[in-house]
PDB file of the backbone (N, CA, C, O) and the ligand in Angstrom, with CONECT records:
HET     ZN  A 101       1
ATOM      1  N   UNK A   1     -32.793 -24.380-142.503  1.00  0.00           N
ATOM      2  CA  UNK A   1     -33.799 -25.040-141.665  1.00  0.00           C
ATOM      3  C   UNK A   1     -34.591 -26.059-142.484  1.00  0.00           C
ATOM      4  O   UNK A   1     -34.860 -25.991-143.684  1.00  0.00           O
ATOM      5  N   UNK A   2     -34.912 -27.014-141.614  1.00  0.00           N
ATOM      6  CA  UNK A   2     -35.758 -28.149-142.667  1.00  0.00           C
ATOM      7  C   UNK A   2     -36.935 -27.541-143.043  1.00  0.00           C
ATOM      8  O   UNK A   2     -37.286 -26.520-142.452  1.00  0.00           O
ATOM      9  N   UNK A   3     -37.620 -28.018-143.958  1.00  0.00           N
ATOM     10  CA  UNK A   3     -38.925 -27.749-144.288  1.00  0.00           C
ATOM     11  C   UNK A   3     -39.851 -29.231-144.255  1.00  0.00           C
ATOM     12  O   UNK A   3     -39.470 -30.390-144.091  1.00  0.00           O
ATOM     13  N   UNK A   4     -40.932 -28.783-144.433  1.00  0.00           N
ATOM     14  CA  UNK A   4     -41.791 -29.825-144.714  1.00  0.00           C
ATOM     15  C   UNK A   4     -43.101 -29.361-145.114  1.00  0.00           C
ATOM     16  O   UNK A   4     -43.465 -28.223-144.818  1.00  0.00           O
ATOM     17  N   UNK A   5     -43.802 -30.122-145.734  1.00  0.00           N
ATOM     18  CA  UNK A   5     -45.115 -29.898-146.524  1.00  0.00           C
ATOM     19  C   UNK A   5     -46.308 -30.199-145.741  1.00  0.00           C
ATOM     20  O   UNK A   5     -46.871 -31.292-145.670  1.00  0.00           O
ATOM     21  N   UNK A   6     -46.695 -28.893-145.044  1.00  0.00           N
ATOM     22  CA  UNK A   6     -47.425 -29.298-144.211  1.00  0.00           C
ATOM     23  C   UNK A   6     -49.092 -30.054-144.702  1.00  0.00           C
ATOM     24  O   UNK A   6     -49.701 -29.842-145.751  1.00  0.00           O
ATOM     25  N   UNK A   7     -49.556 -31.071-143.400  1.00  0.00           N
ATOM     26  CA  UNK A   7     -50.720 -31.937-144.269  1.00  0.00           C
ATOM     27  C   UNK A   7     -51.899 -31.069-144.107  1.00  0.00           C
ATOM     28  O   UNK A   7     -52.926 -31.220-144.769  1.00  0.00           O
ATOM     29  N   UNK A   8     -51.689 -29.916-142.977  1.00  0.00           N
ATOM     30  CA  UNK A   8     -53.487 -29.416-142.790  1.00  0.00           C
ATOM     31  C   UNK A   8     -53.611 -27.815-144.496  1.00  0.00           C
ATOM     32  O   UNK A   8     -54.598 -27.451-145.136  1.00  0.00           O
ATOM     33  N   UNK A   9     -52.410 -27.443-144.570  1.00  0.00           N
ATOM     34  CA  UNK A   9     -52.312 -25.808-144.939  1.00  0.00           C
ATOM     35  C   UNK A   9     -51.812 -26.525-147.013  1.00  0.00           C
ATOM     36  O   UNK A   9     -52.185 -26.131-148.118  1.00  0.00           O
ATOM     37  N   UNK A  10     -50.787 -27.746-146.537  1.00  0.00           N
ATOM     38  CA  UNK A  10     -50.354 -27.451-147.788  1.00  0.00           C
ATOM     39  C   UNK A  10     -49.286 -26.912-148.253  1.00  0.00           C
ATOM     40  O   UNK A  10     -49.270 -26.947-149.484  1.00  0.00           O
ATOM     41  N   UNK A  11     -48.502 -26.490-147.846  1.00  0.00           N
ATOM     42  CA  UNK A  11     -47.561 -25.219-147.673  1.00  0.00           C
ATOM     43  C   UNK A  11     -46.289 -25.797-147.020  1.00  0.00           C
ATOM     44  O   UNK A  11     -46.219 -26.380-145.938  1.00  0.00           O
ATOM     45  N   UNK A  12     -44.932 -25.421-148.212  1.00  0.00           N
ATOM     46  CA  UNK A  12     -43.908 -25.547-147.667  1.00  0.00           C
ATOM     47  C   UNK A  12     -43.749 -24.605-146.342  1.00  0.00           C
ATOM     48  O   UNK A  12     -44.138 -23.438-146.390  1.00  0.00           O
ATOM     49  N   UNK A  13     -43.192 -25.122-145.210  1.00  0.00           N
ATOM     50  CA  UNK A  13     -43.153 -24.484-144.371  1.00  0.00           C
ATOM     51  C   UNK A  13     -41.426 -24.811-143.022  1.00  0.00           C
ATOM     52  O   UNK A  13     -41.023 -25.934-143.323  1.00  0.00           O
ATOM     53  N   UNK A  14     -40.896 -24.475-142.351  1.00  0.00           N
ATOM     54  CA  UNK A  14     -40.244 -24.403-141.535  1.00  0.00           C
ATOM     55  C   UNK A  14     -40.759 -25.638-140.241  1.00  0.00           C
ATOM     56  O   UNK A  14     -41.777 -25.544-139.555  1.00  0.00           O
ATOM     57  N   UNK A  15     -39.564 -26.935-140.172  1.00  0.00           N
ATOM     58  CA  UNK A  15     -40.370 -28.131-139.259  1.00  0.00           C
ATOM     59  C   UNK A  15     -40.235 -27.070-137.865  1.00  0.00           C
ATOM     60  O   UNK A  15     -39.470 -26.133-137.635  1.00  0.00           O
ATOM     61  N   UNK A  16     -41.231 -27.624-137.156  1.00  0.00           N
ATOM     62  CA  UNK A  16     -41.212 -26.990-135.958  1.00  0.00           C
ATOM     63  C   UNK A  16     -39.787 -27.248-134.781  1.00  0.00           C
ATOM     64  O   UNK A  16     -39.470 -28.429-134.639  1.00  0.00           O
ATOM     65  N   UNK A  17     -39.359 -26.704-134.361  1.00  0.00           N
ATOM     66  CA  UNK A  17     -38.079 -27.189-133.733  1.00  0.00           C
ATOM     67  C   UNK A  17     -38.252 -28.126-132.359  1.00  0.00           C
ATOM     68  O   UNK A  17     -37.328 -28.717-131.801  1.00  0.00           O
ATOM     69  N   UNK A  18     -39.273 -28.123-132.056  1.00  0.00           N
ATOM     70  CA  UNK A  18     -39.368 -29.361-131.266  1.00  0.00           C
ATOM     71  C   UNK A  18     -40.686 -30.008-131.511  1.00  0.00           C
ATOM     72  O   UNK A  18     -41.580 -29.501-132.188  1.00  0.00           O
ATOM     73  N   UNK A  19     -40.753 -31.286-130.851  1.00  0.00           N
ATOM     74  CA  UNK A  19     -42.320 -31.823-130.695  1.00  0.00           C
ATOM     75  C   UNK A  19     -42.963 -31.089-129.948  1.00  0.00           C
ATOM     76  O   UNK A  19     -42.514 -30.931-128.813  1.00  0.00           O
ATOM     77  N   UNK A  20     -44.258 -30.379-130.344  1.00  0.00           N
ATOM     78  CA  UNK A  20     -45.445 -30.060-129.819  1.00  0.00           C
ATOM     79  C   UNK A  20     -45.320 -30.511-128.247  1.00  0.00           C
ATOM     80  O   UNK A  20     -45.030 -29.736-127.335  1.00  0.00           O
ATOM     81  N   UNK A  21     -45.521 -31.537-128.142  1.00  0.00           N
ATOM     82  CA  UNK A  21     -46.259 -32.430-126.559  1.00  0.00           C
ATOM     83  C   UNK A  21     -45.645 -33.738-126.272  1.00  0.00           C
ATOM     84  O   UNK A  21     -45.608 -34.540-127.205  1.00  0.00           O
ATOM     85  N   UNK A  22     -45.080 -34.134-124.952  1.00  0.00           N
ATOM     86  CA  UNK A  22     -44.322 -35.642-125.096  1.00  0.00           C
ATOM     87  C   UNK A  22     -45.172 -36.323-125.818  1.00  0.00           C
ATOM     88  O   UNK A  22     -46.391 -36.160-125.868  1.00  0.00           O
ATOM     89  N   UNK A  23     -44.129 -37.560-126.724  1.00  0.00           N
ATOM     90  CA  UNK A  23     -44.999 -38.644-126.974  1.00  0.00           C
ATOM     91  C   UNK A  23     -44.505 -38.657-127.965  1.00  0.00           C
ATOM     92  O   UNK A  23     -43.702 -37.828-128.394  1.00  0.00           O
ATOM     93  N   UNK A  24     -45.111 -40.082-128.757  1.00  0.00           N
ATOM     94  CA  UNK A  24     -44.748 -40.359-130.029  1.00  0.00           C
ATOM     95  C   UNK A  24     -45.397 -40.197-131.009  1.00  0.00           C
ATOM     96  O   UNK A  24     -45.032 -40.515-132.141  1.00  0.00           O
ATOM     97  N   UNK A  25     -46.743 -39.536-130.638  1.00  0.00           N
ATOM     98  CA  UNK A  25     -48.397 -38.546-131.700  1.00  0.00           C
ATOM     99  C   UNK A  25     -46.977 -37.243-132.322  1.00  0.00           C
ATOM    100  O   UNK A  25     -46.582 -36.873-133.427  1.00  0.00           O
ATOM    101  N   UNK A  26     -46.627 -36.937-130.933  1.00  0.00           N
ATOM    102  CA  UNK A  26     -46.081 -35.345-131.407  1.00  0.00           C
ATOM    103  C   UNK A  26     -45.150 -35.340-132.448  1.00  0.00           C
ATOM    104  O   UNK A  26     -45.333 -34.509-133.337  1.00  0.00           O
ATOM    105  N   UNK A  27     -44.136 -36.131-132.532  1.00  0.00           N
ATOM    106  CA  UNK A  27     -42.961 -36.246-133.100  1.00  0.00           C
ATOM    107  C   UNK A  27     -43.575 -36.764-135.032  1.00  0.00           C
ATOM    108  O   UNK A  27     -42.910 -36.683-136.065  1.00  0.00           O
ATOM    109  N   UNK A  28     -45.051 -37.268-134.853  1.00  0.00           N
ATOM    110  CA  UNK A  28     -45.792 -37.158-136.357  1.00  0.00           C
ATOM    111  C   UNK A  28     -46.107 -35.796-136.811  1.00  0.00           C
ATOM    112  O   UNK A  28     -45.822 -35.212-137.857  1.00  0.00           O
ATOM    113  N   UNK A  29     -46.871 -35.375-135.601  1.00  0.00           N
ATOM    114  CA  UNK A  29     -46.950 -33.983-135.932  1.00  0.00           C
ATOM    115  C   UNK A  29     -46.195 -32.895-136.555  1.00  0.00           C
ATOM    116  O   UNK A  29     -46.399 -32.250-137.583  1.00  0.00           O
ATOM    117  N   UNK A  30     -45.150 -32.849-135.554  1.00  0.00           N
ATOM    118  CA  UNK A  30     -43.460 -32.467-136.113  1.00  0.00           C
ATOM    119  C   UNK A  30     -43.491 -32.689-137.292  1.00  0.00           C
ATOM    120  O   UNK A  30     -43.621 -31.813-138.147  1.00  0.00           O
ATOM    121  N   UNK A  31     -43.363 -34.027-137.535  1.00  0.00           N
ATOM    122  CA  UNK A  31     -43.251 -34.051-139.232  1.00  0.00           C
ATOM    123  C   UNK A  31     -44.048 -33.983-140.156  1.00  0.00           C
ATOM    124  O   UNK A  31     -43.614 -34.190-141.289  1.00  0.00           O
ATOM    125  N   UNK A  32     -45.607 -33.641-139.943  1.00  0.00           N
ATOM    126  CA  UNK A  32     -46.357 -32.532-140.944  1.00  0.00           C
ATOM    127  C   UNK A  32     -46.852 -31.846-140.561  1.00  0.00           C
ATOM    128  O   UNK A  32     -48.032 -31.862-140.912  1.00  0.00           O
ATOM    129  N   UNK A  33     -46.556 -30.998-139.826  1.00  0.00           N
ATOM    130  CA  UNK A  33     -47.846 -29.927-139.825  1.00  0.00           C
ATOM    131  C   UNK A  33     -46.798 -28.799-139.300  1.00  0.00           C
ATOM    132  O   UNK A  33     -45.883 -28.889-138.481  1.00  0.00           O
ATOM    133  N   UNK A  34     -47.197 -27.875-139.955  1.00  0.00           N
ATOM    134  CA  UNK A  34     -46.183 -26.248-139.320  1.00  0.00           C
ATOM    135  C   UNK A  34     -46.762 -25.994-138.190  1.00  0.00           C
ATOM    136  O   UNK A  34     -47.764 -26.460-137.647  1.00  0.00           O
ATOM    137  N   UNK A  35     -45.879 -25.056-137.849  1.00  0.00           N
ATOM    138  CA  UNK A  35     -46.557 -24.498-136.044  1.00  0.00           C
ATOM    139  C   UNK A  35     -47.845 -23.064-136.201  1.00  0.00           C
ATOM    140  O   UNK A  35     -48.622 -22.702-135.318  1.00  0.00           O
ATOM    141  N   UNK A  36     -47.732 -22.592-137.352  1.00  0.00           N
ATOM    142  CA  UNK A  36     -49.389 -21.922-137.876  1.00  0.00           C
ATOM    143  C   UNK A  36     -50.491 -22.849-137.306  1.00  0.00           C
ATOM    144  O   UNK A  36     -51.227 -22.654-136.339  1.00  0.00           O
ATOM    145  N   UNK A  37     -50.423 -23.881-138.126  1.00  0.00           N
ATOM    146  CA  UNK A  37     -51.718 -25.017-138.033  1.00  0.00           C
ATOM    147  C   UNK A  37     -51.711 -25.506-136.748  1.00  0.00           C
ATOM    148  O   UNK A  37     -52.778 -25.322-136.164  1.00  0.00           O
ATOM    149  N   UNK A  38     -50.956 -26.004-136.189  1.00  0.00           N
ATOM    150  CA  UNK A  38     -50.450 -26.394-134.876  1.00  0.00           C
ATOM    151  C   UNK A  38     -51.428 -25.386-134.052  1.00  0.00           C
ATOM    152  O   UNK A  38     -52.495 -25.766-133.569  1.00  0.00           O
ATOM    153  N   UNK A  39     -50.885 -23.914-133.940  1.00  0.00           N
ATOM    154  CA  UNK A  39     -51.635 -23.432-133.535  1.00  0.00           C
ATOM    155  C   UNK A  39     -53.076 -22.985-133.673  1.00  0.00           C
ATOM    156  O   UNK A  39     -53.469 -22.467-132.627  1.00  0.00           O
ATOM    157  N   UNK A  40     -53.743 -23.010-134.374  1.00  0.00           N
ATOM    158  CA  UNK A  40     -54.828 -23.455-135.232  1.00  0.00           C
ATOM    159  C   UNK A  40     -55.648 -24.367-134.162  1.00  0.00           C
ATOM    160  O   UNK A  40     -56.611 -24.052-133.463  1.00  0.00           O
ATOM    161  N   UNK A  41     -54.876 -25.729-134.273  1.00  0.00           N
ATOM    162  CA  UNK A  41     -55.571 -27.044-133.534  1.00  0.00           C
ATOM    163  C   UNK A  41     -55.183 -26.822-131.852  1.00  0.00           C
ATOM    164  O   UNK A  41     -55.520 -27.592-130.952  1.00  0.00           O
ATOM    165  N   UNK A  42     -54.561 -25.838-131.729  1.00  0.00           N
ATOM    166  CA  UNK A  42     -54.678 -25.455-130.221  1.00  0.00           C
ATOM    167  C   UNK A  42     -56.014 -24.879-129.789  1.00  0.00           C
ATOM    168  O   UNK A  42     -56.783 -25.304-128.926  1.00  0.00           O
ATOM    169  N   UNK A  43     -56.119 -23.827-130.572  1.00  0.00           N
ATOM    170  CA  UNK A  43     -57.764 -22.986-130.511  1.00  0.00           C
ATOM    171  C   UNK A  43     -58.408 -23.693-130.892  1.00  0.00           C
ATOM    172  O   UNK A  43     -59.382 -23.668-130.140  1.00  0.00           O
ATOM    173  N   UNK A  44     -58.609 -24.605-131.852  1.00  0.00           N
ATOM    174  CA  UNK A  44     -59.843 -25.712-131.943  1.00  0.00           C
ATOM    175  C   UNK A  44     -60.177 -26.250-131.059  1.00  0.00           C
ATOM    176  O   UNK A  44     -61.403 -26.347-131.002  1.00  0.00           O
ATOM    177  N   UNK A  45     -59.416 -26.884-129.918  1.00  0.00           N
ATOM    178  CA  UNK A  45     -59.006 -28.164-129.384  1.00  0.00           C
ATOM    179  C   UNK A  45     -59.897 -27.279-127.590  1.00  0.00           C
ATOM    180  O   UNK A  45     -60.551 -27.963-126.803  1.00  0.00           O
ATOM    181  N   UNK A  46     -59.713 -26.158-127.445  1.00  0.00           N
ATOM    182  CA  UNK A  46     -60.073 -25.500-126.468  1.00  0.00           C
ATOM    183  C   UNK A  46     -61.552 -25.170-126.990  1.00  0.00           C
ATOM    184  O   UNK A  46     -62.232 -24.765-126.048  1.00  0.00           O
ATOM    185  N   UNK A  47     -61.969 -25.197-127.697  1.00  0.00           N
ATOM    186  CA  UNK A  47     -63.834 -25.303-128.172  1.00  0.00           C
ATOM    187  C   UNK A  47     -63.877 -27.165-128.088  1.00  0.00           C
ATOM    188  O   UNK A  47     -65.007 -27.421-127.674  1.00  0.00           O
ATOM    189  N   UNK A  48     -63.351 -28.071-128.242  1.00  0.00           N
ATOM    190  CA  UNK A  48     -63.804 -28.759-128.155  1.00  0.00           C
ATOM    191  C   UNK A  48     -63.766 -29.685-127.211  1.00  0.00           C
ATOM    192  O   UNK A  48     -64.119 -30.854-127.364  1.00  0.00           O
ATOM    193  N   UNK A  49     -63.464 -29.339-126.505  1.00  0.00           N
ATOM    194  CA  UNK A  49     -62.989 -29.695-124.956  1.00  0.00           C
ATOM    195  C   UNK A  49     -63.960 -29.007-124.044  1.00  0.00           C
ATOM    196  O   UNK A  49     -64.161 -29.474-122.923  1.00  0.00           O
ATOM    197  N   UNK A  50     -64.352 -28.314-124.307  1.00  0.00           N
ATOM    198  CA  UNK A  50     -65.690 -26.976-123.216  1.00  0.00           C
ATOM    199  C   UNK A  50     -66.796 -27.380-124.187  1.00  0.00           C
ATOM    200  O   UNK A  50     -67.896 -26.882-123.947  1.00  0.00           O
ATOM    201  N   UNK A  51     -66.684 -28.356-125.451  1.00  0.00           N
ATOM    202  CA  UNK A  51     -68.225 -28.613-125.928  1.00  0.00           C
ATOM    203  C   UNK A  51     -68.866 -29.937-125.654  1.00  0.00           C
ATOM    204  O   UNK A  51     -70.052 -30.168-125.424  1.00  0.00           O
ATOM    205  N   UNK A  52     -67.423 -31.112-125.753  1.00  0.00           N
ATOM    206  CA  UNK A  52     -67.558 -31.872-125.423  1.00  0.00           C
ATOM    207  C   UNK A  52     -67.308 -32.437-123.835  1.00  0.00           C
ATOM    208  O   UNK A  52     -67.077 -33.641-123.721  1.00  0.00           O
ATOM    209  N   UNK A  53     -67.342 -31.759-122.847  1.00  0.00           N
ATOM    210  CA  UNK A  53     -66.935 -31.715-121.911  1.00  0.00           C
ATOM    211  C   UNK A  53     -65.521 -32.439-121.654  1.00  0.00           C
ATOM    212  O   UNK A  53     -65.509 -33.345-120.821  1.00  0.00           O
ATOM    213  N   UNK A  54     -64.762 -32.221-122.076  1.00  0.00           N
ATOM    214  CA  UNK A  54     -63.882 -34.081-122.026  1.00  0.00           C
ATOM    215  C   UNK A  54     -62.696 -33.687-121.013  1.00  0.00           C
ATOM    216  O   UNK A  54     -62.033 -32.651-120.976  1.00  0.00           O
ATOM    217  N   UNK A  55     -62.651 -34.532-120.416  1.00  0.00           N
ATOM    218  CA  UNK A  55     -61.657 -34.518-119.162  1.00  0.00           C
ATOM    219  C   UNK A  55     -60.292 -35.048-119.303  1.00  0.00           C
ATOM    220  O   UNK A  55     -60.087 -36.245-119.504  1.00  0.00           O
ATOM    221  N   UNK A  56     -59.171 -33.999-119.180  1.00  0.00           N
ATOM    222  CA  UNK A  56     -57.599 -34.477-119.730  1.00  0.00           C
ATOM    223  C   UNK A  56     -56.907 -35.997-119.317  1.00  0.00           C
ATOM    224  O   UNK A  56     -56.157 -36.692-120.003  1.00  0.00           O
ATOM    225  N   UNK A  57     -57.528 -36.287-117.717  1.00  0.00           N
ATOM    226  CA  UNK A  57     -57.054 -37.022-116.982  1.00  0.00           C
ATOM    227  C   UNK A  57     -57.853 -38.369-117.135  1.00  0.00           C
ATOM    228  O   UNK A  57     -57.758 -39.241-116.271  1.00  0.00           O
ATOM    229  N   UNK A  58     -58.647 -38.522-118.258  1.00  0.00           N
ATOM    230  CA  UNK A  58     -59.629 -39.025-118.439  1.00  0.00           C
ATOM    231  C   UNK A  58     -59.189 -39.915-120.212  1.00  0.00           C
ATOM    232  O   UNK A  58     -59.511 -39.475-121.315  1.00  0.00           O
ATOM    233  N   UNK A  59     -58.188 -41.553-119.854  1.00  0.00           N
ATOM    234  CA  UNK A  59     -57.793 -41.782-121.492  1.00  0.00           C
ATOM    235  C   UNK A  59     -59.155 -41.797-122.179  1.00  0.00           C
ATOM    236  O   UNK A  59     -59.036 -41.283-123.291  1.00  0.00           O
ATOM    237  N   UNK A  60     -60.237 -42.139-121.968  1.00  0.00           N
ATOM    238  CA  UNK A  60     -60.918 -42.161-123.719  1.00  0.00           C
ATOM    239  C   UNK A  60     -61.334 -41.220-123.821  1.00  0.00           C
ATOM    240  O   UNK A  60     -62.072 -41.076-124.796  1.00  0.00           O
ATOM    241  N   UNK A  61     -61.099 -39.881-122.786  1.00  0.00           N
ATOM    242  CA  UNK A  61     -61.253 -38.283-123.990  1.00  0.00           C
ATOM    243  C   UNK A  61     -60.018 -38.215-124.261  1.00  0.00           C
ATOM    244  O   UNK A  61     -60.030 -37.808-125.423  1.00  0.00           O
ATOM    245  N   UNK A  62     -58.719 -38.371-123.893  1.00  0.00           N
ATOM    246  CA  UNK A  62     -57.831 -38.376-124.617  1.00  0.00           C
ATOM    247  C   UNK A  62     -57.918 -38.841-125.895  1.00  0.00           C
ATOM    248  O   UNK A  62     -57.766 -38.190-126.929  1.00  0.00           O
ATOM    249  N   UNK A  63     -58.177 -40.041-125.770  1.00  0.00           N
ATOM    250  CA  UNK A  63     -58.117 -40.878-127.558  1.00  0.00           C
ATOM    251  C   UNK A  63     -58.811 -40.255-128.316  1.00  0.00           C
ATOM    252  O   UNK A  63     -58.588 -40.353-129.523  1.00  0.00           O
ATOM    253  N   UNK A  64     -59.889 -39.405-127.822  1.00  0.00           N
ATOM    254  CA  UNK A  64     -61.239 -39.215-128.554  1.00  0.00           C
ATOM    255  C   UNK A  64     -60.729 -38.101-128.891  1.00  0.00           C
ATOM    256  O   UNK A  64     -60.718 -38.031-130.120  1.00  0.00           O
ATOM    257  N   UNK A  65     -60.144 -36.860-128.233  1.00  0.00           N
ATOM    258  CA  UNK A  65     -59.362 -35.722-128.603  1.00  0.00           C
ATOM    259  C   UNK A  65     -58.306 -35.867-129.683  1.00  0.00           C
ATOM    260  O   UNK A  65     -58.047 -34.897-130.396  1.00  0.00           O
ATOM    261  N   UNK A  66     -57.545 -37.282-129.877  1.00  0.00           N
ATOM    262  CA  UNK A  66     -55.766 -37.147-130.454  1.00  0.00           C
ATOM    263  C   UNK A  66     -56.992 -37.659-131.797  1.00  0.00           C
ATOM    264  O   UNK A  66     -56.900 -36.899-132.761  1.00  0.00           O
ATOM    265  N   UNK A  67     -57.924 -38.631-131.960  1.00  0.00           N
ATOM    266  CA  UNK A  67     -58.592 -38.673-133.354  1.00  0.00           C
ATOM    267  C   UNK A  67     -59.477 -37.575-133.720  1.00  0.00           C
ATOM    268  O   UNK A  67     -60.222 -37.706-134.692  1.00  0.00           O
ATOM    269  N   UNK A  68     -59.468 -36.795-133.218  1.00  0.00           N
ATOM    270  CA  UNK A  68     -60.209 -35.219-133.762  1.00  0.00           C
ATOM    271  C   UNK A  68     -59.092 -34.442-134.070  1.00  0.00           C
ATOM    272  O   UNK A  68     -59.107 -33.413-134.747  1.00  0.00           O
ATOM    273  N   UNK A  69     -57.809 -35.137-133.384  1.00  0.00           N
ATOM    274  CA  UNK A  69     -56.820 -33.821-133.834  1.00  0.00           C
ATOM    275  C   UNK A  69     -56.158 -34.327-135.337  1.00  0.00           C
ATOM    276  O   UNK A  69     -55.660 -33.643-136.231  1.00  0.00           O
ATOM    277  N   UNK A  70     -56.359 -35.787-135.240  1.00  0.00           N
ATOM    278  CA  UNK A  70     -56.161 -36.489-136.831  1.00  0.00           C
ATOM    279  C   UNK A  70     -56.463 -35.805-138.069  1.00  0.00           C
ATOM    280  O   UNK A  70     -55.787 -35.301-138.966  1.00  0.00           O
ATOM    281  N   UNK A  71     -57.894 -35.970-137.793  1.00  0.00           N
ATOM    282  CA  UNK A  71     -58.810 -35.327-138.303  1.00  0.00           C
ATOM    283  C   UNK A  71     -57.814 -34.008-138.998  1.00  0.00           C
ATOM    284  O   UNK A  71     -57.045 -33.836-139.944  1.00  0.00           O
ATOM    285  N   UNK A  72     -58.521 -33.086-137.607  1.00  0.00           N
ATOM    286  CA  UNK A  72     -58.283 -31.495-137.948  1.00  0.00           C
ATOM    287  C   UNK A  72     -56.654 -31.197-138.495  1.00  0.00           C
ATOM    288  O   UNK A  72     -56.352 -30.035-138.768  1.00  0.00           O
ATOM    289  N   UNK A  73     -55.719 -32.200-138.625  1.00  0.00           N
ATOM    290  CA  UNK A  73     -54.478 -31.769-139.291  1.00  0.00           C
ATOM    291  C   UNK A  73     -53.750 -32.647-140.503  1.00  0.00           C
ATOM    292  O   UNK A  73     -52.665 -32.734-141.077  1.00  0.00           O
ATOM    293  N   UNK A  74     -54.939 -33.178-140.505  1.00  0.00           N
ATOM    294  CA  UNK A  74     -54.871 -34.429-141.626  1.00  0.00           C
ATOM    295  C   UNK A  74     -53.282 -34.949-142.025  1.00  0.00           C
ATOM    296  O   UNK A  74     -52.446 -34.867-142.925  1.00  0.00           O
ATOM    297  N   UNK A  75     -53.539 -35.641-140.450  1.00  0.00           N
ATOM    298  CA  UNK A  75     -52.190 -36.444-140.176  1.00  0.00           C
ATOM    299  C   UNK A  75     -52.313 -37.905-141.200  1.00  0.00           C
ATOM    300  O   UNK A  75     -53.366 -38.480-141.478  1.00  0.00           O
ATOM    301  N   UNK A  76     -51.343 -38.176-141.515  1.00  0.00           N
ATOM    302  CA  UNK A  76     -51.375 -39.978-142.028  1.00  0.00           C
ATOM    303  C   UNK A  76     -51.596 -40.700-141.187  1.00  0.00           C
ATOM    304  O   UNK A  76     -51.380 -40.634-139.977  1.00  0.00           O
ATOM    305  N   UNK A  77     -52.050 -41.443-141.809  1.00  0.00           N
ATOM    306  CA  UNK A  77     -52.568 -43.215-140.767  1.00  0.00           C
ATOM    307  C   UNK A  77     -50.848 -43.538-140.002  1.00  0.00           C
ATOM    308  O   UNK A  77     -50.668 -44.517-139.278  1.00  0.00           O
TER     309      UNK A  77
HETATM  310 ZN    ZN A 101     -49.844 -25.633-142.065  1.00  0.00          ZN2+
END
């Protein structure tokens, strides 16, 4: 199985076997971050969504959500 070095943990780890979520964010993701952390920024992502009120159907909480998830998995530019 491939590995990869994940960017939030650090840690050789197992790539996740698919992308997370359609799109072309996910398929970065895929390629750093294990599905530990992944899940991680799932439970984050559900506090910050009920703090910040932010609405799915709604793009600039989207944008505002995918750069907090930057952030929290310390994806590359
Ligand atoms: Zn990790």
């Amino acid at each position: 199985m491939t590995q990869i070095t994940c960017s939030r943990c650090r840690e050789n780890k197992d790539l996740m076997p698919e992308p997370p979520f359609p799109g072309d964010l996910a398929q970065i993701v895929q390629r750093h971050v294990c599905a530990e952390c992944w899940r991680g920024w799932l439970q984050a992502q559900v506090n910050l969504i009920n703090e910040n009120h932010y609405v799915m159907t709604d793009p600039d909480h989207r944008a505002q959500l995918n750069k907090q998830m930057r952030v929290f998995l310390s994806l590359p530019d």
